[in-house]
C-alpha positions in Angstrom: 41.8 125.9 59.1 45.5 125.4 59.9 47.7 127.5 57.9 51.0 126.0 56.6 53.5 128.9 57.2 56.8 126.7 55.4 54.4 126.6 52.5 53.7 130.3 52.5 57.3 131.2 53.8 58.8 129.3 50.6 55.8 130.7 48.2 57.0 134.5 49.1 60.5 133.8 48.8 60.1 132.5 45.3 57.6 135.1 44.3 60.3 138.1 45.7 63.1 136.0 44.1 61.1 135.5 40.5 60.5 139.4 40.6 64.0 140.2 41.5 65.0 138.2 38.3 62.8 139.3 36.3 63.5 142.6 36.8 67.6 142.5 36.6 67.5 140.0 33.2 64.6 141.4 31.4 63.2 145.1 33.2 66.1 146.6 34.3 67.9 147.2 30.7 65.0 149.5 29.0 65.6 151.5 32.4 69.2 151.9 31.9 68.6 152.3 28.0 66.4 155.1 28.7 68.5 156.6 31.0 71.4 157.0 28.6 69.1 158.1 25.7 68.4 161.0 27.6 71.1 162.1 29.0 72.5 162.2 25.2 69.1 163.8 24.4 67.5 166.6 26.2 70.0 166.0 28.8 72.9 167.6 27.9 70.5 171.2 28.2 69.8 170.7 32.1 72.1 171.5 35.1 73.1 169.1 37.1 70.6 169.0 39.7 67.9 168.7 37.2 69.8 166.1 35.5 70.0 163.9 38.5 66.4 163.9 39.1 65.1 163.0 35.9 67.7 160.3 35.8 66.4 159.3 39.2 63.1 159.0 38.0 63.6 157.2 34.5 65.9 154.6 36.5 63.0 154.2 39.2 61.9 151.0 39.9 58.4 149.5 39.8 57.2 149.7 43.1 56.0 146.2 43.3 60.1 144.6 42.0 61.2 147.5 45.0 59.4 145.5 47.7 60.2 142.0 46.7 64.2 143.6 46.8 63.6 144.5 50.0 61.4 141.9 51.6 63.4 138.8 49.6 66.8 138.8 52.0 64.2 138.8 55.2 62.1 136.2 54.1 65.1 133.9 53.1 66.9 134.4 56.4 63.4 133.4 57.9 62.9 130.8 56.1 66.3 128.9 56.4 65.8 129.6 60.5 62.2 128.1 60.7 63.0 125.3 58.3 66.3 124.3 59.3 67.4 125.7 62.8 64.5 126.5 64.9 60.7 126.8 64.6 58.2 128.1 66.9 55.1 126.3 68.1 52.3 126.8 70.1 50.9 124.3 72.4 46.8 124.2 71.5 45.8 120.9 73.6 46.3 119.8 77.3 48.0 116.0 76.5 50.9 117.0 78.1 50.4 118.4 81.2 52.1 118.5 83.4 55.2 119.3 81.1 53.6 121.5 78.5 50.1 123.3 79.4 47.5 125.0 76.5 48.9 128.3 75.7 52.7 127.6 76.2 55.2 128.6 73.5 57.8 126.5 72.6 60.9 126.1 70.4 61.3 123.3 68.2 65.2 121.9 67.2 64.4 121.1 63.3 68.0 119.8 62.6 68.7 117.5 66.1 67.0 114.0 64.3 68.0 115.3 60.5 68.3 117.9 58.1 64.9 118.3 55.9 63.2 120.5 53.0 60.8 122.7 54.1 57.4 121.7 52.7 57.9 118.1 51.8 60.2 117.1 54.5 62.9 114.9 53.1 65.8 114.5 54.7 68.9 115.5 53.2 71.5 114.5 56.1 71.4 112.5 59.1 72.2 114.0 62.3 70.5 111.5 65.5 67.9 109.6 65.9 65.2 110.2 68.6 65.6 108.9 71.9 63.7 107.4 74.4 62.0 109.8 77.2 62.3 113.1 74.5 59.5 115.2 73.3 58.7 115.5 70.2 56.8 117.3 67.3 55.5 115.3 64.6 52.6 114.5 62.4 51.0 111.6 62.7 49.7 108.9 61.2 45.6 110.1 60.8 45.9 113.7 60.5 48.1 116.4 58.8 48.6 118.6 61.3 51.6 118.9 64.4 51.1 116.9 67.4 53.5 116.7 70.1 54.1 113.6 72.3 56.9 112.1 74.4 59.4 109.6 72.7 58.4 106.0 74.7 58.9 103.1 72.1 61.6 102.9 69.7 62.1 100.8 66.6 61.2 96.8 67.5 61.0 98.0 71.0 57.6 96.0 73.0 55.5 98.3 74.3 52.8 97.8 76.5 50.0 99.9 78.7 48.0 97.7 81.1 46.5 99.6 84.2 48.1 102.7 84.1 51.4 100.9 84.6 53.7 101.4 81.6 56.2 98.6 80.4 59.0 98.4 77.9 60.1 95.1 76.3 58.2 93.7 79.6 60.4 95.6 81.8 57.8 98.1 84.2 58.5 101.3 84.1 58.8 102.5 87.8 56.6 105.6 88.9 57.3 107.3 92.3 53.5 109.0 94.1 54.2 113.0 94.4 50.8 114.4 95.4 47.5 114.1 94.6 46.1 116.6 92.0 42.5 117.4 90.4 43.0 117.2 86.8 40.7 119.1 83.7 38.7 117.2 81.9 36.1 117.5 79.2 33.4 116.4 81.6 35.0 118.6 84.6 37.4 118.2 87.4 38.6 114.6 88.4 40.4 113.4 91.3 43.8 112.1 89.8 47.6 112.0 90.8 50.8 113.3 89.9 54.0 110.6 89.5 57.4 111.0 88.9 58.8 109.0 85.9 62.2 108.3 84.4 61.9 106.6 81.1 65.5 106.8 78.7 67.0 108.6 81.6 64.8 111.4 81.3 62.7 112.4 84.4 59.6 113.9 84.1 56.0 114.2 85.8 53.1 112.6 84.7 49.2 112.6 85.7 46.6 110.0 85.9 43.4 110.3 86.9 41.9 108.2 89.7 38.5 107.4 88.2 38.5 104.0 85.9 38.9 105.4 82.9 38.6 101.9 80.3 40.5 99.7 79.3 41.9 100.6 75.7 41.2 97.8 73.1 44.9 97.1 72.7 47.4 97.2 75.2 50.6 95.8 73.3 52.7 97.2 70.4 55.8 96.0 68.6 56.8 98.9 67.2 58.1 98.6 63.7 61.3 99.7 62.0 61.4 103.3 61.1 58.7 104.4 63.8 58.2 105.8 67.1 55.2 105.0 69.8 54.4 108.6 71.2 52.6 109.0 74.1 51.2 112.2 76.2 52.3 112.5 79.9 48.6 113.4 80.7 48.1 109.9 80.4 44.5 109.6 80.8 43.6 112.6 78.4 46.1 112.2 75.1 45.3 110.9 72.4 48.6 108.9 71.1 50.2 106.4 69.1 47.7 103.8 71.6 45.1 105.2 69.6 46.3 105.7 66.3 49.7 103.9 66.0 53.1 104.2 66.1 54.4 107.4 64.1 57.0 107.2 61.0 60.3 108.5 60.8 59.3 110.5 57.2 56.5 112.4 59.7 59.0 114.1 62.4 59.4 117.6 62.4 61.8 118.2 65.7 62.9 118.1 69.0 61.0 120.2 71.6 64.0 121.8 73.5 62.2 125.2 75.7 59.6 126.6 76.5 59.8 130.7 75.4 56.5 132.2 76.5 53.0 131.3 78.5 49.8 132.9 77.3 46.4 132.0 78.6 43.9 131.8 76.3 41.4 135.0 75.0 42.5 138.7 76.0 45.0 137.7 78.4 49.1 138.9 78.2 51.9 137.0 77.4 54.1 135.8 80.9 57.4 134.1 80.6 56.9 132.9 83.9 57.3 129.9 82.5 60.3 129.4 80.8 62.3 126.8 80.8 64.1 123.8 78.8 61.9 120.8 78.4 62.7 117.8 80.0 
């Protein structure tokens, strides 16, 4: 089961910040009151020392209203990073090889296409709008959960996938050969080849593999306002907006700027071999 941290994140920081309240409007005062009674009390017969310490401990805070103090400025100044600046994200599946491989960690930009509330994602000031050949995080159409894709097909942009060649409002996206490559698969290795592509003025690597792999059931989209066509640079192994449509502008979560760490799955260490800003 996926765990919604932003959820969690804001649920502690209102549960520290209720308690904090609580405690200076309504559990604070019988403290203090206490505190005065008996220093006009019993006192006025105790040295100093002894005075101090029983002050101390009448004044004492609950334990519970001590750690929601301490924990509430933490939580805040991680929540407002994650929700507003920069969250991270692991990468769990292999549709984007050869830009992002299973295990890398990356770091999301949550304010370059908009400010938004953390939870339910509403935008609350316009910064840019995504662009063409960027990668991005996002949740898509047929499942609550992050994906991340690259950026091919913009509002009322054509977009079309016809033998492995791409084309955008009919134009053909050129690909230049770099080697060939055996590529992962869930029914093993396959022969395949790695390209060069430039789409939006961004150039990156793709893979396809060599083997027919079917023709999709559609092969043209006209993407409609207020959405973006995503698609994996594993070509042949992502599943993207040709499968499930083109993704909202309400359902984007950020731009994927670096890549931070690289851990291999099971009991293996973290390298940062692979660090690097994703292009």
């Amino acid at each position: 089961m996926d765990i919604d941290f932003s959820l969690v994140l804001v649920l502690l920081v209102a549960f520290c910040g209720l308690l904090w309240l609580l405690d200076s409007l309504l559990l604070k005062k019988p403290r203090l009151a206490a505190m005065e009674d008996f220093k006009k009390g019993a006192g006025q017969h105790l040295s100093e020392d002894k005075l101090a310490e029983q002050l101390q401990e009448l004044g004492q805070e609950p334990v519970v209203v001590e750690y929601a103090k301490s924990f509430f400025p933490v939580l805040l100044i991680v929540l407002v990073l994650r929700s507003f600046l920069v969250e991270p994200f692991q990468i769990p599946t292999g549709s984007m090889i050869p830009t992002l491989e299973v295990g890398d960690f990356i770091l999301v930009n949550k304010y370059a296409y908009g400010v938004r509330l953390p939870v339910i994602g509403t935008k609350i000031m316009d910064v840019d709008d995504p662009q063409r050949g960027e990668v991005m995080v996002f949740i898509p159409p047929h499942e609550n959960k992050y994906y991340i894709k690259r950026v091919i097909g913009l509002p009322g942009d054509t977009v079309r996938y016809e033998n492995k060649n791409l084309y955008i409002n009919g134009e053909l996206i050129d690909k230049d050969y770099v080697e060939d490559i055996s590529i992962d698969t869930s029914i093993g290795q396959l022969d395949g080849e790695l390209y060069e592509e430039t789409v939006g003025g961004i150039t990156h690597l793709t893979q396809h593999i060599n083997a027919a792999s079917g023709q999709r059931a559609r092969t043209s989209w006209v993407i409609p306002n207020g959405h973006y066509f995503m698609m994996g640079d594993n070509r042949d192994n992502s599943s993207d907006s040709r499968e499930w449509g083109p993704v909202s502008e309400e359902d984007i979560v950020g731009k994927a700027i670096a890549v931070w760490m690289h851990k291999e799955p099971g009991l293996n260490l973290p390298s940062f071999a692979r660090n690097q800003l994703i292009r």
